[in-house]
N, CA, C and O atoms as CSV, one atom per row, in Angstrom:
chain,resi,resn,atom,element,x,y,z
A,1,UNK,N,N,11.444,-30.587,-32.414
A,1,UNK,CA,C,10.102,-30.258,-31.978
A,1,UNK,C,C,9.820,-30.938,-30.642
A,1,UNK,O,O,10.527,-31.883,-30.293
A,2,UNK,N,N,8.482,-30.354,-29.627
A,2,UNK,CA,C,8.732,-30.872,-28.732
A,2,UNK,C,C,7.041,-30.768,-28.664
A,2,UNK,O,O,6.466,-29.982,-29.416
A,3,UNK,N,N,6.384,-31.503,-27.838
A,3,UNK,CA,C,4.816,-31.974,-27.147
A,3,UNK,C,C,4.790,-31.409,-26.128
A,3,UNK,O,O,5.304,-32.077,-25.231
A,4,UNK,N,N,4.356,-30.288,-25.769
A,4,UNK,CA,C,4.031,-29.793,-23.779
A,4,UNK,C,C,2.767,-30.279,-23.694
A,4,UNK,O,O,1.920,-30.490,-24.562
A,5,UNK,N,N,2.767,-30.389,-22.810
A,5,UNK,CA,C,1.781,-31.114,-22.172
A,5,UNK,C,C,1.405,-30.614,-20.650
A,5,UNK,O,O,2.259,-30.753,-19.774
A,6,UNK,N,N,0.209,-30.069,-20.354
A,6,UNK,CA,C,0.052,-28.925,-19.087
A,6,UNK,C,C,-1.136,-29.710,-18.465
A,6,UNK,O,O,-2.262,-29.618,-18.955
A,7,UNK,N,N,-0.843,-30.575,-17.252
A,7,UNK,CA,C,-2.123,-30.311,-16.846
A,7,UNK,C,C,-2.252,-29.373,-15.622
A,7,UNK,O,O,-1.578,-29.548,-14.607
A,8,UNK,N,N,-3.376,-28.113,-15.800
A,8,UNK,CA,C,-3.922,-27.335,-14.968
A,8,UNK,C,C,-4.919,-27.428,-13.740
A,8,UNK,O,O,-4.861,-28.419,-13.013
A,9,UNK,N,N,-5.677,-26.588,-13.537
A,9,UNK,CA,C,-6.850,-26.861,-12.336
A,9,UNK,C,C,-7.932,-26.248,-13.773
A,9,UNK,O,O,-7.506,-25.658,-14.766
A,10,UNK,N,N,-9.220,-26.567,-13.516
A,10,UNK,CA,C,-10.407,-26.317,-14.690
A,10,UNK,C,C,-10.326,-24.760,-14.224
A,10,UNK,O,O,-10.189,-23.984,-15.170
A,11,UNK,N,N,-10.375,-24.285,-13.191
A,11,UNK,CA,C,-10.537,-22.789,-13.371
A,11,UNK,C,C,-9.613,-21.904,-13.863
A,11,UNK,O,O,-9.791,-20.692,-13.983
A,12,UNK,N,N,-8.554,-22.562,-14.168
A,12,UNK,CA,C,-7.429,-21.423,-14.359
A,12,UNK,C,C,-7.281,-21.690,-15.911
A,12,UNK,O,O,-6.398,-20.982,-16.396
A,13,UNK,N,N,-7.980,-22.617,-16.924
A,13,UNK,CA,C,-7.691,-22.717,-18.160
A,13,UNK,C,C,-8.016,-21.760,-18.702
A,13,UNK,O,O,-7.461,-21.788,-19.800
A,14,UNK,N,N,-8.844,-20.524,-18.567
A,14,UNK,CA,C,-9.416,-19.392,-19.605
A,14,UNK,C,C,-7.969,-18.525,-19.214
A,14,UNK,O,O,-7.511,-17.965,-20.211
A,15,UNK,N,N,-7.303,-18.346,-18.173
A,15,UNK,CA,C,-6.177,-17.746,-17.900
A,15,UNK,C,C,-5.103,-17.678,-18.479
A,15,UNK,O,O,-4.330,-16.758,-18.747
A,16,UNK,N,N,-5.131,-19.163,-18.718
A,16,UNK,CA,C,-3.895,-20.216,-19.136
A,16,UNK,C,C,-4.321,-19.673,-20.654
A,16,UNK,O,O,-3.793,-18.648,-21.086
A,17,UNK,N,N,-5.257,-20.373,-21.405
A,17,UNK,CA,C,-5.354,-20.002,-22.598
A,17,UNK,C,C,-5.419,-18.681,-23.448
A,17,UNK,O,O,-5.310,-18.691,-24.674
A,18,UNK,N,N,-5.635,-17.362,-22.582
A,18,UNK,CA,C,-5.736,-15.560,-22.904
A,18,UNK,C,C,-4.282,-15.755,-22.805
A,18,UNK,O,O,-3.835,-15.450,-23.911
A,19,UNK,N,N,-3.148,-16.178,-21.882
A,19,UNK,CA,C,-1.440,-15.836,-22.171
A,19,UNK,C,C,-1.427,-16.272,-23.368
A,19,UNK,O,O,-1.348,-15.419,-24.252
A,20,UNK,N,N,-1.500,-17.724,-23.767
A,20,UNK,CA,C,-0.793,-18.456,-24.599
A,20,UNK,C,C,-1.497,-17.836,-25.847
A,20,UNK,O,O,-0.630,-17.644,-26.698
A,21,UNK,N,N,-2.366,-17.561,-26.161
A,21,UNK,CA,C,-3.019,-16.459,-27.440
A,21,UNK,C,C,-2.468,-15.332,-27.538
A,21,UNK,O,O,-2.251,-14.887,-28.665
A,22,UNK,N,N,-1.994,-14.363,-26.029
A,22,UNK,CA,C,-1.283,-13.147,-26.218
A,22,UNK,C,C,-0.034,-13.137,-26.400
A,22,UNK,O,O,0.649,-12.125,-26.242
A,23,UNK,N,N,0.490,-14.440,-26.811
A,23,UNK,CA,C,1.773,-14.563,-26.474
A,23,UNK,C,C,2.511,-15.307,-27.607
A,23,UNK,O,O,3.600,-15.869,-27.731
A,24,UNK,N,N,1.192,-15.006,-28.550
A,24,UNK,CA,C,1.184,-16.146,-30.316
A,24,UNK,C,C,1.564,-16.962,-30.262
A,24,UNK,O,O,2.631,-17.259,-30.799
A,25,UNK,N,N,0.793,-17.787,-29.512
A,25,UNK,CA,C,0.536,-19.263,-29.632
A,25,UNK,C,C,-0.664,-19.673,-29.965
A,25,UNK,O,O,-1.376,-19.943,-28.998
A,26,UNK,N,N,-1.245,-19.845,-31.250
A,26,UNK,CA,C,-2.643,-19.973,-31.613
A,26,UNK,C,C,-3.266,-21.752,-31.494
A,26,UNK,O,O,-4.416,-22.171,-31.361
A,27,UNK,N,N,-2.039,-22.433,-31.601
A,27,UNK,CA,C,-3.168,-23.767,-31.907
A,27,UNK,C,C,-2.236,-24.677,-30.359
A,27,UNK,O,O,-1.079,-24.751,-29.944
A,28,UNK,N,N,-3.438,-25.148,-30.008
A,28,UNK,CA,C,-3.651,-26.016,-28.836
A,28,UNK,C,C,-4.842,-27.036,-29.012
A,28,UNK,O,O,-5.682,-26.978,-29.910
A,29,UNK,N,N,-4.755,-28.318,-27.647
A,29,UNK,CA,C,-5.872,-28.770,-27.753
A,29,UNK,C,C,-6.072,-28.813,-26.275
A,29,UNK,O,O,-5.212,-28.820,-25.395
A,30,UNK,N,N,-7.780,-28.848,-26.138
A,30,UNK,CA,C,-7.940,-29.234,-24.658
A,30,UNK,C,C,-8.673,-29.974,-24.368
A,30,UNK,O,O,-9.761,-30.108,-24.928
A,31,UNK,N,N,-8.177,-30.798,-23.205
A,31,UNK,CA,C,-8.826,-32.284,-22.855
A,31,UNK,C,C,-9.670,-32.238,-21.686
A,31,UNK,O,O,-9.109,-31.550,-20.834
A,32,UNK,N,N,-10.578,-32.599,-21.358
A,32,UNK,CA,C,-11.327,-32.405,-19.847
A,32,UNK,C,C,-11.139,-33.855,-19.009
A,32,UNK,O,O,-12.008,-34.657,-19.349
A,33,UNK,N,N,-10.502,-34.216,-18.312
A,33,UNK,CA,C,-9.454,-34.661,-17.670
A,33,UNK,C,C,-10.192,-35.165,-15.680
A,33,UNK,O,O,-10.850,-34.518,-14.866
A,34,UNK,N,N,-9.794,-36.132,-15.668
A,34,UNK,CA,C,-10.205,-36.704,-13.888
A,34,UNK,C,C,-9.189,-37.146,-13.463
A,34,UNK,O,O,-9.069,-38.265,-13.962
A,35,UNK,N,N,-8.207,-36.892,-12.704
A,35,UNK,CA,C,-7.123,-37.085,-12.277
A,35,UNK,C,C,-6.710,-37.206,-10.252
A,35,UNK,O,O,-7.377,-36.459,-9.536
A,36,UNK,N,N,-5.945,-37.880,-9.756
A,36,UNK,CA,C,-5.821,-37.752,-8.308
A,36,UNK,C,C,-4.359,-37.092,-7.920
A,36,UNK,O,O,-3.548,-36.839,-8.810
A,37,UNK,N,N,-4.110,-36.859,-6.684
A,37,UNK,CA,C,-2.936,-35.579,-7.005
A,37,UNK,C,C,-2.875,-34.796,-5.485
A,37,UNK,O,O,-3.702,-34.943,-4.585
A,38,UNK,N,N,-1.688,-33.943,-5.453
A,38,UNK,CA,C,-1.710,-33.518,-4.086
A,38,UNK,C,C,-2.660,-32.029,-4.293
A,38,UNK,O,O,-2.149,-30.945,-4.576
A,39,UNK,N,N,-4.243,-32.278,-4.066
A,39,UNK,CA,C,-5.069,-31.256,-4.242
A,39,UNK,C,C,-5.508,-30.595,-2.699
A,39,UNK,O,O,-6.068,-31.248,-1.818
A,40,UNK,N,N,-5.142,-29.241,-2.601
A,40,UNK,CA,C,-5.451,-29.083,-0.957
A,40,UNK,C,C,-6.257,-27.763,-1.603
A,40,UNK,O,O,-5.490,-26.851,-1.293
A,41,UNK,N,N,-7.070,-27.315,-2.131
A,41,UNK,CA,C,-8.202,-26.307,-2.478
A,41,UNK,C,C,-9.579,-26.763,-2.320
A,41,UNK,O,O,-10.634,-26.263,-2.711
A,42,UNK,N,N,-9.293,-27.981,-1.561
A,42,UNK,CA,C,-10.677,-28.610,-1.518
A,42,UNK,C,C,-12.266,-27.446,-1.452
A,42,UNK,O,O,-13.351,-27.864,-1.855
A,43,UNK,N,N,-12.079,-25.938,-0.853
A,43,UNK,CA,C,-13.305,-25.377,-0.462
A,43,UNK,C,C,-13.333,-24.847,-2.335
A,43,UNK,O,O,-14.268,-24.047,-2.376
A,44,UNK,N,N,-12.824,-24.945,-3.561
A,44,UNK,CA,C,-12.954,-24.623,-4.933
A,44,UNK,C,C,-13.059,-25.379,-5.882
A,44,UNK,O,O,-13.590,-25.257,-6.986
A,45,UNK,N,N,-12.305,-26.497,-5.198
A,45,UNK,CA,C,-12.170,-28.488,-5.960
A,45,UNK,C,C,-13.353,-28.911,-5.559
A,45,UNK,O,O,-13.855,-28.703,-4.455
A,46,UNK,N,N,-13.933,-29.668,-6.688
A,46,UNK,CA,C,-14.813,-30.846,-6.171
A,46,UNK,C,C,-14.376,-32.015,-6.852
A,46,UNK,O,O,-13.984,-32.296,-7.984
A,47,UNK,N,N,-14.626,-32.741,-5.516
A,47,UNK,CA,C,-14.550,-34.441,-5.921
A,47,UNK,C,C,-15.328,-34.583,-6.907
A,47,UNK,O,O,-16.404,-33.992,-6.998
A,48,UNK,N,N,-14.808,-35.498,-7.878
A,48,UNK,CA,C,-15.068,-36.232,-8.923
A,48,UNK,C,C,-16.932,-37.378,-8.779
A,48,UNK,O,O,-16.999,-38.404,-8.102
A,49,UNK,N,N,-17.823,-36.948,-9.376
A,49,UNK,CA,C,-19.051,-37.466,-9.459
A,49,UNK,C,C,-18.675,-39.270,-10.367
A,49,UNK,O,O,-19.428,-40.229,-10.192
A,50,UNK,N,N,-17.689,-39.326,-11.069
A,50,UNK,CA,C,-17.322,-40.490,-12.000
A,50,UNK,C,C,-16.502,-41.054,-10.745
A,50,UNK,O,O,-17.035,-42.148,-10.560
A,51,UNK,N,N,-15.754,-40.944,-10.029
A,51,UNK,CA,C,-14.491,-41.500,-9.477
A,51,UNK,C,C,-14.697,-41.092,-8.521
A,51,UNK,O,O,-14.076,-40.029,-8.511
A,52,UNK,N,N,-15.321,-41.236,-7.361
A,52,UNK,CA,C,-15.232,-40.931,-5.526
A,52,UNK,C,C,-14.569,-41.484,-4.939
A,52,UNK,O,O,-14.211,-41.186,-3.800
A,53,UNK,N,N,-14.106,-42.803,-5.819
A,53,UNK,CA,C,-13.716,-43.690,-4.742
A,53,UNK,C,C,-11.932,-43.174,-4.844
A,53,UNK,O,O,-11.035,-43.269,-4.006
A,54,UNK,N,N,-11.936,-42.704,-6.030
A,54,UNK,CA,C,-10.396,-42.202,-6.018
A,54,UNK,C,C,-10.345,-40.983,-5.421
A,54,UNK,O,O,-9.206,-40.526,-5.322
A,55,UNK,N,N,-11.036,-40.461,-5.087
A,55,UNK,CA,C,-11.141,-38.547,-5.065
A,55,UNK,C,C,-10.307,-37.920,-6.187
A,55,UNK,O,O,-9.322,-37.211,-5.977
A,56,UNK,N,N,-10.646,-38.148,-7.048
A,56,UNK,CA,C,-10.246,-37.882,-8.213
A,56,UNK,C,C,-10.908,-36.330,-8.579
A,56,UNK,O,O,-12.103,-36.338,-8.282
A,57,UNK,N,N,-10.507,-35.117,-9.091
A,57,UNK,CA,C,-10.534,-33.636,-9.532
A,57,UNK,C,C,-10.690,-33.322,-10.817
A,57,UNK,O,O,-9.706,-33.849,-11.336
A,58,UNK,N,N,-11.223,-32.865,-11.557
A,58,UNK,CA,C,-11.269,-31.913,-12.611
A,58,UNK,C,C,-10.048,-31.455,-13.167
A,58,UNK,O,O,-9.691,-30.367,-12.715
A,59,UNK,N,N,-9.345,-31.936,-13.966
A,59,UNK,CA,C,-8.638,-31.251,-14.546
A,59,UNK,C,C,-8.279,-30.852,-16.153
A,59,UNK,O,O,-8.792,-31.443,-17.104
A,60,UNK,N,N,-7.702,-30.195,-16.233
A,60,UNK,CA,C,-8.138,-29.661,-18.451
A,60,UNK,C,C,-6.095,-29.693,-18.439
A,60,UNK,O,O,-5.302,-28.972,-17.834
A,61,UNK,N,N,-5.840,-31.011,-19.516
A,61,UNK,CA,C,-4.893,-31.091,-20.259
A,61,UNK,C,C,-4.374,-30.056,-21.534
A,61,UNK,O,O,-5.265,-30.062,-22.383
A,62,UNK,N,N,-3.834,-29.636,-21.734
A,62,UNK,CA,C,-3.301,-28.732,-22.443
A,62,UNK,C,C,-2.280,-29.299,-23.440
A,62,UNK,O,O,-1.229,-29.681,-22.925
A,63,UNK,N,N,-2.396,-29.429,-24.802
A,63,UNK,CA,C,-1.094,-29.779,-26.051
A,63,UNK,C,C,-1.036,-29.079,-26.320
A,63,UNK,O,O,-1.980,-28.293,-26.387
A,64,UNK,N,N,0.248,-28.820,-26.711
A,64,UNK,CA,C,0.719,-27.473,-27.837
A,64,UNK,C,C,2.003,-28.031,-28.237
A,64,UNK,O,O,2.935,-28.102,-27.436
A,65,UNK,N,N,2.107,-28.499,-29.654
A,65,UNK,CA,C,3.457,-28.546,-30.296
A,65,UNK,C,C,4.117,-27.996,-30.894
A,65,UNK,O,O,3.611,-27.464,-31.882
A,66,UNK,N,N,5.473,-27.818,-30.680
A,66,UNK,CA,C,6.103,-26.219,-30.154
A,66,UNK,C,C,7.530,-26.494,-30.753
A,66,UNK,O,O,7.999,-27.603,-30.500
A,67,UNK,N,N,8.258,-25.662,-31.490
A,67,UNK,CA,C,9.423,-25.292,-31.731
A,67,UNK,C,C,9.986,-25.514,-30.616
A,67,UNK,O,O,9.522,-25.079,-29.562
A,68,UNK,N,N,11.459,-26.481,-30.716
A,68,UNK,CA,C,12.413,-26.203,-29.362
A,68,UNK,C,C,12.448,-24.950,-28.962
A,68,UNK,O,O,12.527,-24.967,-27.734
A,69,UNK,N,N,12.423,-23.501,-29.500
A,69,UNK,CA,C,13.284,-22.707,-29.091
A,69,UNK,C,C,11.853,-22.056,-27.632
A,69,UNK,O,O,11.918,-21.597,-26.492
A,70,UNK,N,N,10.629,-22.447,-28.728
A,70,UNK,CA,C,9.639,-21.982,-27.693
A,70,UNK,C,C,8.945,-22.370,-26.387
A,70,UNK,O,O,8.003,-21.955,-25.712
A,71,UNK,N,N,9.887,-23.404,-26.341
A,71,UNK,CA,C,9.240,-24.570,-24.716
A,71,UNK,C,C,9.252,-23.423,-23.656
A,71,UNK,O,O,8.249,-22.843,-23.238
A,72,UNK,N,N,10.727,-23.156,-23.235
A,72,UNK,CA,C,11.013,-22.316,-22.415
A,72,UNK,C,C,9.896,-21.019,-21.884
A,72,UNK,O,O,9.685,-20.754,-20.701
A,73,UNK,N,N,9.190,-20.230,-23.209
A,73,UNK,CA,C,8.532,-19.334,-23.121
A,73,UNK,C,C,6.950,-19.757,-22.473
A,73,UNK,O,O,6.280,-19.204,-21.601
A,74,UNK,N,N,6.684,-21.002,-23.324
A,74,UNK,CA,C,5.202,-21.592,-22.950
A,74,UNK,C,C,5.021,-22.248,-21.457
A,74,UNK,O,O,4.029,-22.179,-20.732
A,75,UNK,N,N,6.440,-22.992,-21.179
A,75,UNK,CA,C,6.240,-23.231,-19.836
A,75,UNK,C,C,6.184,-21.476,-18.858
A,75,UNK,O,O,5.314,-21.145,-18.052
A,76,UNK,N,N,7.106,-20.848,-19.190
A,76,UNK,CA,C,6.912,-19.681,-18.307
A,76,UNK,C,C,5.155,-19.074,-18.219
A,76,UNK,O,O,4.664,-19.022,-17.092
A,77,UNK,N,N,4.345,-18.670,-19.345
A,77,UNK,CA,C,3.412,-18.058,-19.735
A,77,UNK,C,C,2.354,-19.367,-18.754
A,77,UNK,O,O,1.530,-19.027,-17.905
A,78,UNK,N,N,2.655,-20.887,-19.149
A,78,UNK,CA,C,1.327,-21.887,-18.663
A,78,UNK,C,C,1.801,-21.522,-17.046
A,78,UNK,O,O,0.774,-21.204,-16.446
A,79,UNK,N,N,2.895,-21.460,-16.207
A,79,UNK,CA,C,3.002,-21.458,-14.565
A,79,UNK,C,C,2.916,-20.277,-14.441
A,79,UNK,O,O,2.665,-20.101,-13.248
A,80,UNK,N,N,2.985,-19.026,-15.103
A,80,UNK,CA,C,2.426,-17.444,-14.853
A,80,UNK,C,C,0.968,-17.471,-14.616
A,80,UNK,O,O,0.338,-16.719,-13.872
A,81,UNK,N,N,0.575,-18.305,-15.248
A,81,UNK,CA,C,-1.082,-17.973,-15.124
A,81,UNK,C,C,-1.565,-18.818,-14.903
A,81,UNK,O,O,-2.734,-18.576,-14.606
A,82,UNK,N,N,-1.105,-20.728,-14.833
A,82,UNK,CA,C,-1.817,-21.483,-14.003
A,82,UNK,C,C,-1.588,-22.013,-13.001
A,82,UNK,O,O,-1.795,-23.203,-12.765
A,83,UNK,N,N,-0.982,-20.959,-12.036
A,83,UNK,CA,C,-0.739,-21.021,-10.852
A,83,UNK,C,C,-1.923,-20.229,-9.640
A,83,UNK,O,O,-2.226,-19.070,-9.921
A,84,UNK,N,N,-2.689,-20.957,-8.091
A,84,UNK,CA,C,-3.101,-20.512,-7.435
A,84,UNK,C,C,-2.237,-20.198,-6.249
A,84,UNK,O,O,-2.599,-19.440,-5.350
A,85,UNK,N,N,-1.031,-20.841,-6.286
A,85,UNK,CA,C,-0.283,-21.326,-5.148
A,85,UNK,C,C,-0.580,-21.957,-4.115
A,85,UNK,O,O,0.018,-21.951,-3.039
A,86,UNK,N,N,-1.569,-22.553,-4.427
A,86,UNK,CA,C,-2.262,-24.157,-3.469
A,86,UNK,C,C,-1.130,-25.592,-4.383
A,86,UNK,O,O,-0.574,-25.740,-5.470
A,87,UNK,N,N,-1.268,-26.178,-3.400
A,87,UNK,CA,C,-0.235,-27.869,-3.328
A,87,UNK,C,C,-1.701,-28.265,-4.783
A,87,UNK,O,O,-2.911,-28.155,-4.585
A,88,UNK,N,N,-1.239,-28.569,-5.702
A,88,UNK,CA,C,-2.185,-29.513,-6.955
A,88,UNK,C,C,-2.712,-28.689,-7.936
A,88,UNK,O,O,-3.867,-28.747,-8.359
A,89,UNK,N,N,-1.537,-27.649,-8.417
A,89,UNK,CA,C,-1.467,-26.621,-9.131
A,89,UNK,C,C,-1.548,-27.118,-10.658
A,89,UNK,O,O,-1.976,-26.476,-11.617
A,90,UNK,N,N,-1.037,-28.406,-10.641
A,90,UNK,CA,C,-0.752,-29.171,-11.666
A,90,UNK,C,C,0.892,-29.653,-12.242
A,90,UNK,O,O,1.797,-29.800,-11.422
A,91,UNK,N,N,1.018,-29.771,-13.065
A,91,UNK,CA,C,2.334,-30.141,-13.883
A,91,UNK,C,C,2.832,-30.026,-15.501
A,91,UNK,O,O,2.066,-30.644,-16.240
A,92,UNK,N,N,3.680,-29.526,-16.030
A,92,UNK,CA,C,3.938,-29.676,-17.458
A,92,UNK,C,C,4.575,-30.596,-17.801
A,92,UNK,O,O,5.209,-31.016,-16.833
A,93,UNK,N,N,4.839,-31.394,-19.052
A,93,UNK,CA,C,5.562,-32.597,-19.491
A,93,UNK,C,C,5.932,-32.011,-20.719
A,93,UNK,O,O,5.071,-31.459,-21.404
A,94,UNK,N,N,6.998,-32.058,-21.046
A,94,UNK,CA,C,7.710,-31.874,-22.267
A,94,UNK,C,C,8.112,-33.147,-23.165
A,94,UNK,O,O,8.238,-34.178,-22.504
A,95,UNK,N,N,8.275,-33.235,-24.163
A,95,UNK,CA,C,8.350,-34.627,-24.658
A,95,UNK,C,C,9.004,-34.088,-26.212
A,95,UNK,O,O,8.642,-33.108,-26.862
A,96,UNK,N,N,10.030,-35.040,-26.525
A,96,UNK,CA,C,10.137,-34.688,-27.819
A,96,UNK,C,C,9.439,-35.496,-28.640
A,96,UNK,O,O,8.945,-36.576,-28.315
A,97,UNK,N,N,9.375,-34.789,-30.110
A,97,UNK,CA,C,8.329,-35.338,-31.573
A,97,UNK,C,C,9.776,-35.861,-32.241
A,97,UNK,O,O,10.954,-35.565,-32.039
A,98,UNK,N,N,9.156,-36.694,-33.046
A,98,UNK,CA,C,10.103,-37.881,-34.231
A,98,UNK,C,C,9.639,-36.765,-35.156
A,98,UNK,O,O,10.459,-35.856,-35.285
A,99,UNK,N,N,8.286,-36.620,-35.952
A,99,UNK,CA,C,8.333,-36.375,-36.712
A,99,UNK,C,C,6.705,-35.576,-36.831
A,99,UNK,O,O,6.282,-35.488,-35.679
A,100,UNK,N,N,5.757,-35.023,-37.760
A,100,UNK,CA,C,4.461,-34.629,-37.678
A,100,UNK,C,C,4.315,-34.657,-39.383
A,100,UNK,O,O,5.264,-34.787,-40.157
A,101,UNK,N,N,3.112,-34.527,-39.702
A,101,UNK,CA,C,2.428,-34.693,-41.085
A,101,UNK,C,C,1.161,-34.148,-40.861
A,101,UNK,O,O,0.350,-34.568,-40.036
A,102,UNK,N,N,0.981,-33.004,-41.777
A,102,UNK,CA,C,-0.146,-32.465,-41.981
A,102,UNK,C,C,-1.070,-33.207,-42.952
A,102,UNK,O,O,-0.570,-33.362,-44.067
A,103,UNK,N,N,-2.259,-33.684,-42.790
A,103,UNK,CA,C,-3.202,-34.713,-43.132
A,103,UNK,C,C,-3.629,-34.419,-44.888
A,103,UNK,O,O,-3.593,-35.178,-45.856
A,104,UNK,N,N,-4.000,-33.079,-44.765
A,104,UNK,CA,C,-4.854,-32.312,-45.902
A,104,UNK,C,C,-3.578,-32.276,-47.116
A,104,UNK,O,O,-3.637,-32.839,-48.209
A,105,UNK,N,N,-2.497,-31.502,-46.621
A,105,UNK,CA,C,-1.330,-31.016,-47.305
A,105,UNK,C,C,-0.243,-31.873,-47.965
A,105,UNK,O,O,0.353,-31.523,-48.983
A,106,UNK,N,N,0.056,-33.471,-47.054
A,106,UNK,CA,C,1.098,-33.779,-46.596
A,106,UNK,C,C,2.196,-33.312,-46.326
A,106,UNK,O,O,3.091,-34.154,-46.400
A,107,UNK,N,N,2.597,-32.054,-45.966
A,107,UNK,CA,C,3.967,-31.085,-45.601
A,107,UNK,C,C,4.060,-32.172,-44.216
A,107,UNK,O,O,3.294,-32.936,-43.629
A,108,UNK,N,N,5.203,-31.816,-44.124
A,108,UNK,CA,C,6.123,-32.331,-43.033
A,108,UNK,C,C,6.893,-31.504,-42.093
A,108,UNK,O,O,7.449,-30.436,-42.347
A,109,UNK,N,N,6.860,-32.040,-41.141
A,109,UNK,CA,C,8.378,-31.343,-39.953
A,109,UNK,C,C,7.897,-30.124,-38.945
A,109,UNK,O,O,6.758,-30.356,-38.538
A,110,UNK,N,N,8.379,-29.038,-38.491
A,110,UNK,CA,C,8.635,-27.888,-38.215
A,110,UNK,C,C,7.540,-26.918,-39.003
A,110,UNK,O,O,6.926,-25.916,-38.635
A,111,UNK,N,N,7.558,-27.420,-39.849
A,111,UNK,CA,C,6.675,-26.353,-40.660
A,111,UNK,C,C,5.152,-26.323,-40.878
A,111,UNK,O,O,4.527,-25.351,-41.301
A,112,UNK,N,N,4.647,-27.496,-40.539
A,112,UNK,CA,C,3.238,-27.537,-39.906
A,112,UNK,C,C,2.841,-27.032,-38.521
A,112,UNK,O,O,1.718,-27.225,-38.055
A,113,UNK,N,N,3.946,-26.286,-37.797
A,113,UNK,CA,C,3.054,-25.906,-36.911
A,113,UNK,C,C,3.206,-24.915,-36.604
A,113,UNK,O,O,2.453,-24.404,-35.774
């Protein structure tokens, strides 16, 4: 199993999230996110009201824990659609899982998700 991890630009998450639904991937989480970065969209970006002094941006984190076989597909589907082709487009992180446990159930592994 593996953790992706997407961070996007805030406008492109309804984009990002219509692939990854059309593309049956139903469960995600999303984080609302202040981050600094090579951002050159400045006339669509706004500086950060919490953080000026960093010029810190808006950005929405993306989880989805994912079958090895499906990384490949989710990274394609998250840079298909959260891309503007401006420099601070964002980045994905892949990470592998030890292990997962469903809270309610206790099932284990692969099969909780």
């Amino acid at each position: 199993m593996k953790l992706v991890k997407a961070y996007i630009r805030h406008r492109m998450v309804e984009e990002v999230h219509h692939a990854l639904i059309k593309g049956g991937y139903c469960c995600m989480t999303f984080v609302e996110c202040e981050g600094t970065g090579q951002y050159t969209d400045h006339e669509k970006e706004h500086i950060s009201d919490k953080y000026p002094f960093a010029e810190a941006y808006r950005v929405i984190k993306i989880e989805i824990l994912s079958r090895d076989e499906d990384v490949e597909n989710l990274v394609k589907l998250i840079r298909e659609n959260g891309r503007t082709g401006y420099r601070g487009d964002g980045m994905i992180i892949i990470s592998p899982v030890e292990e997962t446990y469903k809270i309610r159930t206790d099932d284990k592994g692969v099969e909780v998700i």
